[in-house]
BAMARKOL-912301 format. One line per 4 residues: their letters; for each residue y, x, z of C-alpha. Coordinates in pm, 1 decimal. Example, Ala and Ser with C-alpha at 12.3 -4.5 7.8 and 13.67 -1.06 7.14 Angstrom:
as	-450.0/1230.0/780.0 ~ -106.0/1367.0/714.0 $
end
This chain:
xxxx	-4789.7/-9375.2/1867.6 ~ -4512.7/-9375.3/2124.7 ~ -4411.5/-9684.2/2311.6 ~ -4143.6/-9868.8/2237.2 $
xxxx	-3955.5/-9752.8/2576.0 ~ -4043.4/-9435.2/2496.7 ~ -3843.4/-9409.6/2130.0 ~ -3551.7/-9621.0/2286.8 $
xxxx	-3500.2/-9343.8/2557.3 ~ -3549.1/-9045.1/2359.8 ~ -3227.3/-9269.6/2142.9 ~ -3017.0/-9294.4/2442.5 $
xxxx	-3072.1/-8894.3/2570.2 ~ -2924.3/-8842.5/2198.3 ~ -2651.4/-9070.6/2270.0 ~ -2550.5/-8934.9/2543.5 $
xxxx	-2578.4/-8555.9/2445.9 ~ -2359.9/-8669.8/2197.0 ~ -2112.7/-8838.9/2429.3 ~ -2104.0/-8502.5/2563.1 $
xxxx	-2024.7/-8341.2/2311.5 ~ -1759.4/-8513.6/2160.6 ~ -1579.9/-8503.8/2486.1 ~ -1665.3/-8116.2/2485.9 $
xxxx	-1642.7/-7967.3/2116.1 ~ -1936.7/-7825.8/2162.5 ~ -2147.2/-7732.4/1831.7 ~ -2481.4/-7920.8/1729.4 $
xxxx	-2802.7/-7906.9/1527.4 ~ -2871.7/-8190.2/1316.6 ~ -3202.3/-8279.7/1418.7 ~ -3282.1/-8632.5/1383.6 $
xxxx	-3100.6/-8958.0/1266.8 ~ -2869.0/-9026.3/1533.1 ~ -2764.3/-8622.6/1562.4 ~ -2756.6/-8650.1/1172.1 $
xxxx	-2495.1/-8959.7/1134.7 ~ -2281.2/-8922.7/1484.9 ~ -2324.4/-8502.2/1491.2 ~ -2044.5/-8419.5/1236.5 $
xxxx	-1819.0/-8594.8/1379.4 ~ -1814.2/-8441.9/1721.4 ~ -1716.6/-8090.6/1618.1 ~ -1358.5/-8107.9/1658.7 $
xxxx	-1133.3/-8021.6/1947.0 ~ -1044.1/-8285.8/2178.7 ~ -698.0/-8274.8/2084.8 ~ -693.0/-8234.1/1730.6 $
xxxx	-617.1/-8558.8/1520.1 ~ -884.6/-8679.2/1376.6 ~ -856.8/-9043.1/1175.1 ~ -1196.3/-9227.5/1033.1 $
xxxx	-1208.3/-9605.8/933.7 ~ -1489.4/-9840.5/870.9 ~ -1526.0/-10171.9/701.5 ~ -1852.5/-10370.5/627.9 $
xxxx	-1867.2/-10512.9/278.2 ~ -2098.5/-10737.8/71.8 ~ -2227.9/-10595.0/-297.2 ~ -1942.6/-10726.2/-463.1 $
xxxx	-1675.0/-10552.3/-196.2 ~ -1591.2/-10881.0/-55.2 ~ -1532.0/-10835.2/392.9 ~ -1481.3/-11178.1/498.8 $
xxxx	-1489.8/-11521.6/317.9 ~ -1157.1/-11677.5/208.6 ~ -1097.8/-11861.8/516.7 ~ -1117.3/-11509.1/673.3 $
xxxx	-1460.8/-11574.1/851.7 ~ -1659.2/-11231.3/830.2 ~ -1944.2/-11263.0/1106.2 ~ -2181.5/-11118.7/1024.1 $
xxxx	-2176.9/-10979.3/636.4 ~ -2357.0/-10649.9/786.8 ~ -2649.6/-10648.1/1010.9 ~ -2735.6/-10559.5/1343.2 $
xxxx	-2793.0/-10155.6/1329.3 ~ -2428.6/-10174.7/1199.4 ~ -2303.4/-10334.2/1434.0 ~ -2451.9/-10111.3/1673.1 $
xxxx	-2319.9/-9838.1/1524.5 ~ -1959.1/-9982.3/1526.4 ~ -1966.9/-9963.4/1917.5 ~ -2106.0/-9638.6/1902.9 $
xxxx	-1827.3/-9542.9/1692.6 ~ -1562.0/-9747.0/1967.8 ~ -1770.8/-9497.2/2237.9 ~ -1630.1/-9190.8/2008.4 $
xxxx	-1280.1/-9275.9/1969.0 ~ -988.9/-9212.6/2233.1 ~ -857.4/-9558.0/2037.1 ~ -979.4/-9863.2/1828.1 $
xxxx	-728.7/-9977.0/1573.7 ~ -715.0/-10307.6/1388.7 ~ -428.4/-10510.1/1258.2 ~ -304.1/-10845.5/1328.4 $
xxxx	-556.2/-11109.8/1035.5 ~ -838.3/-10900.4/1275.5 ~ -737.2/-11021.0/1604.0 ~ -646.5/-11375.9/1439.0 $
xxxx	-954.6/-11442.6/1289.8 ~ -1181.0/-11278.7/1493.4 ~ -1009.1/-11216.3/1851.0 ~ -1263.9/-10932.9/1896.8 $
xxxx	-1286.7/-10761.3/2263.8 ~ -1276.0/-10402.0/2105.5 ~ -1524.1/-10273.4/2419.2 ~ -1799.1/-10055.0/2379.8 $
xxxx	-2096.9/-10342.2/2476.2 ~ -2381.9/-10242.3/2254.7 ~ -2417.6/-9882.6/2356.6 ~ -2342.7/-9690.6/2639.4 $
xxxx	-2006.9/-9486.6/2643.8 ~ -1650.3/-9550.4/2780.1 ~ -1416.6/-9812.8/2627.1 ~ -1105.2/-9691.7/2367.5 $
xxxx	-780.8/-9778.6/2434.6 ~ -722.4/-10072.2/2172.9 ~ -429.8/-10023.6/1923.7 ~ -302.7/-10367.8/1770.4 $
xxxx	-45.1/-10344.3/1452.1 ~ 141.6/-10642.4/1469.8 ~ 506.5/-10558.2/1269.2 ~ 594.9/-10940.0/1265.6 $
xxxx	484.9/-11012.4/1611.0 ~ 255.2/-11295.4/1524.0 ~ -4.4/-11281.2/1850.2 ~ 29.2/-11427.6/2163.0 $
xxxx	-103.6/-11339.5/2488.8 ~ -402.4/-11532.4/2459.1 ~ -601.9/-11333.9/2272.6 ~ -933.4/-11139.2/2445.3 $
xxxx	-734.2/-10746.4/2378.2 ~ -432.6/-10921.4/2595.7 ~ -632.4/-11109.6/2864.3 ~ -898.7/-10833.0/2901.6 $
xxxx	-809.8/-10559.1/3156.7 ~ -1093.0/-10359.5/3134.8 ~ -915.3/-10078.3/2883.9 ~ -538.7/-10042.6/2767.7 $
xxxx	-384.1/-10247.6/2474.2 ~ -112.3/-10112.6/2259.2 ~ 85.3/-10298.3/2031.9 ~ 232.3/-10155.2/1759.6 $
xxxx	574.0/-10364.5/1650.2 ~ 885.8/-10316.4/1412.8 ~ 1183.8/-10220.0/1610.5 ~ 1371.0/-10471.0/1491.7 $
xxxx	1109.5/-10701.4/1654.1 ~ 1026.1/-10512.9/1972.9 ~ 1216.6/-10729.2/2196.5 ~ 1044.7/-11072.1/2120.8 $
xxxx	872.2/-11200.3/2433.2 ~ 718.2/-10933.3/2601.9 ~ 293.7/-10987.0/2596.3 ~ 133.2/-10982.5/2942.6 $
xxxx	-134.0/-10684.0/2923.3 ~ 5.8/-10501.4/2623.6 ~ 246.7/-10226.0/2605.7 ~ 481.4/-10246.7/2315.6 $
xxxx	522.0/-9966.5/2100.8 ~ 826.2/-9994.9/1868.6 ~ 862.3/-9770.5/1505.7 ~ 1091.4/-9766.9/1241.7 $
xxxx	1037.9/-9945.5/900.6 ~ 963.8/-9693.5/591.6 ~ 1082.2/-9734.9/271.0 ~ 846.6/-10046.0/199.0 $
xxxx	976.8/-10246.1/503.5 ~ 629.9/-10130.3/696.3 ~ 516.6/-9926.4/947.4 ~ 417.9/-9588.3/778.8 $
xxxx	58.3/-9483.0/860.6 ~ 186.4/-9101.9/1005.2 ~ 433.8/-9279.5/1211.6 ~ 177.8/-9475.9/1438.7 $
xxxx	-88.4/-9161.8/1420.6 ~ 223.4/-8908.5/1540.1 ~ 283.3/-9195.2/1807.5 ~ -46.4/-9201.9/1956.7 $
xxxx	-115.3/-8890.1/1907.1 ~ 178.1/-8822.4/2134.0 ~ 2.5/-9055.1/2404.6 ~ -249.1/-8832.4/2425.0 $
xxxx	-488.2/-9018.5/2194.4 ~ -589.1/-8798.0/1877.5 ~ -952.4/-8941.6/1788.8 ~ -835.8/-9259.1/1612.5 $
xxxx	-1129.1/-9537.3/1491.8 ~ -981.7/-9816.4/1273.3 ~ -1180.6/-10066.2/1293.3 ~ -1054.4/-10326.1/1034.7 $
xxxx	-933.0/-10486.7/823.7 ~ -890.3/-10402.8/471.6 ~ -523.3/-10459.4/474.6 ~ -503.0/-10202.5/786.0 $
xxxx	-721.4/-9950.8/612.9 ~ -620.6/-10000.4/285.9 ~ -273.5/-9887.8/412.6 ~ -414.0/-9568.5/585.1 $
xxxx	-609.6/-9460.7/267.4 ~ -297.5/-9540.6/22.8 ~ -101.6/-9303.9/305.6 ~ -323.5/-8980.4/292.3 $
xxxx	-398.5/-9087.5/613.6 ~ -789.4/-9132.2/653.3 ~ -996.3/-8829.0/716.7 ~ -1293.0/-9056.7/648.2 $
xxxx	-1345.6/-9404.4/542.2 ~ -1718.4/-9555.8/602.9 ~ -1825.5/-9812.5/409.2 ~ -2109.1/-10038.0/491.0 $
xxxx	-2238.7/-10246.3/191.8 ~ -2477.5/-10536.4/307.2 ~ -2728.0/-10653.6/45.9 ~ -2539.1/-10995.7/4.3 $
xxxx	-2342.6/-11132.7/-272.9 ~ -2040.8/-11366.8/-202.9 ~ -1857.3/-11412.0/-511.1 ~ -1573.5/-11497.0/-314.2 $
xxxx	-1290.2/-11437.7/-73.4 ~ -1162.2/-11103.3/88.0 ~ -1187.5/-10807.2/-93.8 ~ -1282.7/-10471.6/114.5 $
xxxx	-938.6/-10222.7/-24.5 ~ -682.6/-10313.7/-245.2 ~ -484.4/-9999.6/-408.1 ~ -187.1/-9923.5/-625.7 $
xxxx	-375.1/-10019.5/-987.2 ~ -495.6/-9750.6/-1203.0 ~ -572.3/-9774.2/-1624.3 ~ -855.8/-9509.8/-1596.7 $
xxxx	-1172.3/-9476.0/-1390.4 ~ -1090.0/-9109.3/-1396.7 ~ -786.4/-9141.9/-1183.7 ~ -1003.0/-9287.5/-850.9 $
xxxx	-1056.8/-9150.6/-547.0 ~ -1357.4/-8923.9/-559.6 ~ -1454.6/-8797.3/-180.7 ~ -1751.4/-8639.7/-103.9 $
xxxx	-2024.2/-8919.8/6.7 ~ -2282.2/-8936.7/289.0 ~ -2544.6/-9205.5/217.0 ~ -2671.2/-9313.5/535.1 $
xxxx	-2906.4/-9624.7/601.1 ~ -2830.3/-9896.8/915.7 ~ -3140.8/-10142.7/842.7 ~ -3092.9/-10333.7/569.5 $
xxxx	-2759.8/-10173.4/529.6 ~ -2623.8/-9876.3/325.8 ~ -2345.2/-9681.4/537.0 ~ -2150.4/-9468.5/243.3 $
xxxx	-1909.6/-9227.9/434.3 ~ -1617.2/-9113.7/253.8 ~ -1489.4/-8743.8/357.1 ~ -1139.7/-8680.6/222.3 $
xx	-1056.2/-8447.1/528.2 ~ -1273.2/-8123.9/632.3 $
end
């Protein structure tokens, strides 16, 4: 049997070819776990957009409790995997309930890999400069604003990125994807939460959408996506699934995109 240090080496030589690769477009062979989950989505070309979200949900699609508290509904190997996904991306995106309830770093700390730039969607401007993605220097912060609101007080460590209102009075999905996309940043991870992603997905937006169900029941608070209603099971989304397994954990990956 091989050591312990053995099996977590032969993990991080994967890693890193994958790193590589991503960064490269190379091709791949899947050929064990970590070249099976992370491999597919290496493939494309460094500058072609590529958009994939991920939430982790309990049994009964709940992501946080009602008082918006969400550590931890999914277990360790996910998170893992959530920084490996960070190490991926050219950007991390979340929207503003994330960074309130939360006030996640958005680093890559859990694997090895360089940090995103981190994408914040605030249309009504309700952060302040407090928060770890404005005091930390160690990657770039965007913040995505209204343009009616772009000139509120200007954050210290963010730069403001101001787009037009659609139709709803929102900031249409496209809109901040053409805008980053623009800064050079095509590989998009959006990292939470369901409002944010929800939003993407009702947009046509989401080349992928991974799900992480925890074996946990809640019975209450925060549900994982919220869409336009529908009167028949028939009209749901039906994407082709991976099923892949993070521990306790089922990761269910939703391709809507080649």
């Amino acid at each position: 049997m091989a050591a312990e240090g053995d099996i977590k080496g032969y993990a991080e030589a994967q890693w890193q070819g994958l790193l590589g690769r991503r960064r490269n477009a190379s091709t791949y062979t899947a050929a064990d776990a970590i070249e099976a989950l992370y491999g597919p989505l290496c493939t494309r070309s460094v500058e072609q957009t590529f958009v994939i979200a991920h939430l982790a949900q309990s049994l009964d699609g709940r992501i946080a409790a009602a008082n918006g508290a969400s550590r931890w509904i999914s277990g360790d190997e996910d998170l893992q995997h959530t920084h490996r996904m960070r190490a991926l991306a050219d950007a991390v995106i979340v929207g503003t309930d994330t960074i309130l309830h939360d006030d996640p770093l958005l680093t890559v700390r859990r694997c090895s890999g360089n940090h995103p730039a981190r994408v914040i969607i605030d249309p009504r401007r309700k952060l302040k400069g407090d928060h770890q993605v404005f005091t930390d220097r160690s990657t770039p912060t965007l913040l995505i604003t209204t343009e009616d609101n772009s000139n509120n007080t200007p954050i210290d460590g963010a730069e403001i990125i101001a787009l037009p209102r659609d139709g709803d009075g929102k900031i249409a999905p496209a809109a901040i994807v053409a805008a980053l996309k623009a800064r050079g940043l095509h590989w998009l991870f959006i990292e939470g939460g369901g409002v944010t992603v929800s939003h993407f997905l009702r947009a046509g937006c989401l080349d992928r959408l991974q799900l992480t169900v925890a074996p946990v029941i809640m019975g209450s608070g925060r549900p994982s996506l919220t869409l336009p209603e529908i009167m028949d099971p028939a009209s749901g989304l039906r994407p082709t699934v991976r099923r892949i397994t993070l521990g306790d954990d089922t990761l269910f990956e939703c391709i809507f995109g080649t």
